[in-house]
ZAMARGU-4260 file (C-alpha; in steps of 0.2 Angstrom, whole numbers, plus 5000, padded with zeros to 4 digits):
<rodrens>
0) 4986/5005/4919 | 4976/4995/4905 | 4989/4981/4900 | 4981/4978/4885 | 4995/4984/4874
5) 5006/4970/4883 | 4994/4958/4879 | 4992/4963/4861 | 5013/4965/4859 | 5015/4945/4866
10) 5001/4939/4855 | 5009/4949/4839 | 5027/4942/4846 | 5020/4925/4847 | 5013/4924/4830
15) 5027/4931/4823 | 5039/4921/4830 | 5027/4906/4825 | 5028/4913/4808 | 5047/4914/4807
20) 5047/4895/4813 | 5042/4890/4797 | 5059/4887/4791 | 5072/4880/4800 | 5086/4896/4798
25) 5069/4905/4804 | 5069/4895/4821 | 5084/4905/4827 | 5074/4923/4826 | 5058/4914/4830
30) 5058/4901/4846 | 5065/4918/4854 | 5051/4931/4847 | 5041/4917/4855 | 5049/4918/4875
35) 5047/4935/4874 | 5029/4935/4869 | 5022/4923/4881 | 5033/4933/4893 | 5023/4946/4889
40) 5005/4936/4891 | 5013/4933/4907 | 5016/4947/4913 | 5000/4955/4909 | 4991/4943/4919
45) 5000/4950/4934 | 4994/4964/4949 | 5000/4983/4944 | 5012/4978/4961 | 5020/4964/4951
50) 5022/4972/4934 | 5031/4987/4944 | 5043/4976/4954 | 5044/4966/4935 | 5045/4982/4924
55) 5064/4981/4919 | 5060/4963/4912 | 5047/4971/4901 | 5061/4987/4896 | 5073/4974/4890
60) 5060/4961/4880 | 5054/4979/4872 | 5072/4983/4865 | 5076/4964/4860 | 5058/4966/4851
65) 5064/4981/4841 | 5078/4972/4832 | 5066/4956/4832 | 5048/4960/4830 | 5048/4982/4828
70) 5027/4983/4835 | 5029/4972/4848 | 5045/4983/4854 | 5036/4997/4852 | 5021/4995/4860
75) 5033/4986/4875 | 5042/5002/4875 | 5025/5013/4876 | 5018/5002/4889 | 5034/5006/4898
80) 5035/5025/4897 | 5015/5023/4902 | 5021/5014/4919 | 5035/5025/4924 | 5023/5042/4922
85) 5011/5032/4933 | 5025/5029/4945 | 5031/5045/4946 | 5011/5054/4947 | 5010/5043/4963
90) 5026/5047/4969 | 5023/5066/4967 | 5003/5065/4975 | 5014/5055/4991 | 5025/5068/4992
95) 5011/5081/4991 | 5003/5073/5006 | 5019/5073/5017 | 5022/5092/5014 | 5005/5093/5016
100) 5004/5085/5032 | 5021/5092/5039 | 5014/5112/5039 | 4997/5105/5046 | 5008/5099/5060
105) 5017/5115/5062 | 5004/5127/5062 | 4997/5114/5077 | 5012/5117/5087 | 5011/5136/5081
110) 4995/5138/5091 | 5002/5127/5107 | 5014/5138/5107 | 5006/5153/5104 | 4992/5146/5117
115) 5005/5147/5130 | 5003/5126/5131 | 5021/5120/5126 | 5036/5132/5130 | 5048/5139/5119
120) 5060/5123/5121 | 5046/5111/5120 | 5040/5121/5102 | 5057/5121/5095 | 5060/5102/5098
125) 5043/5097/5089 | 5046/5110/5076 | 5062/5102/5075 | 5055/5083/5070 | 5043/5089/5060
130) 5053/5097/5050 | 5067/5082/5049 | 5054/5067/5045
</rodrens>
């Protein structure tokens, strides 16, 4: 996943929040907006490992971001929906191998058996732990 739209959120939250700094009511919105940019920077710096053992910190600075700083929240919240499909793609092609793997396995044990190299009971304990693993 390209984390360029992280990086761009934290750097529009920084200036932002430097922005709102100005004035002193402003450092209340801003010193905040700031954090969570630099969070941001941070965490696109990180492996694709890291940022999906770290993605509910980026879920929570994209919905603070949408009442402080409405891109940066938005582009958060994009980057976020972009990790979770690329999470769930992996975890269905995982899954696709494992299915995949278990009928390779039986058929194996289908020609054993129909080979006249395992027995009945040997057959039906393989087919067995194939079919629970």
């Amino acid at each position: 996943m390209d984390k360029t739209i992280l990086k761009v959120a934290g750097i529009f939250a920084i200036v932002l929040g430097v922005l709102c700094c100005i004035t002193i009511i402003g450092l209340i919105v801003g010193v905040p907006i700031i954090i969570g940019g630099m969070k941001f920077n941070d965490l696109s710096k990180l492996s694709d490992a890291e940022i999906e053992a770290n993605k509910e910190t980026i879920l929570i600075w994209s919905i603070v971001f949408l009442f402080l700083c409405q891109l940066s929240g938005i582009l958060g919240l994009v980057y976020y929906i972009f990790l979770n499909n690329d999470s769930n793609k992996n975890l269905t092609n995982t899954t696709k191998v494992n299915n995949t793997d278990k009928y390779d396995d039986l058929e194996k044990i289908n020609k054993l058996y129909k080979d006249k190299v395992l027995t009945k009971e040997e057959y039906e304990k393989e087919k067995a732990r194939i079919l629970n693993n």
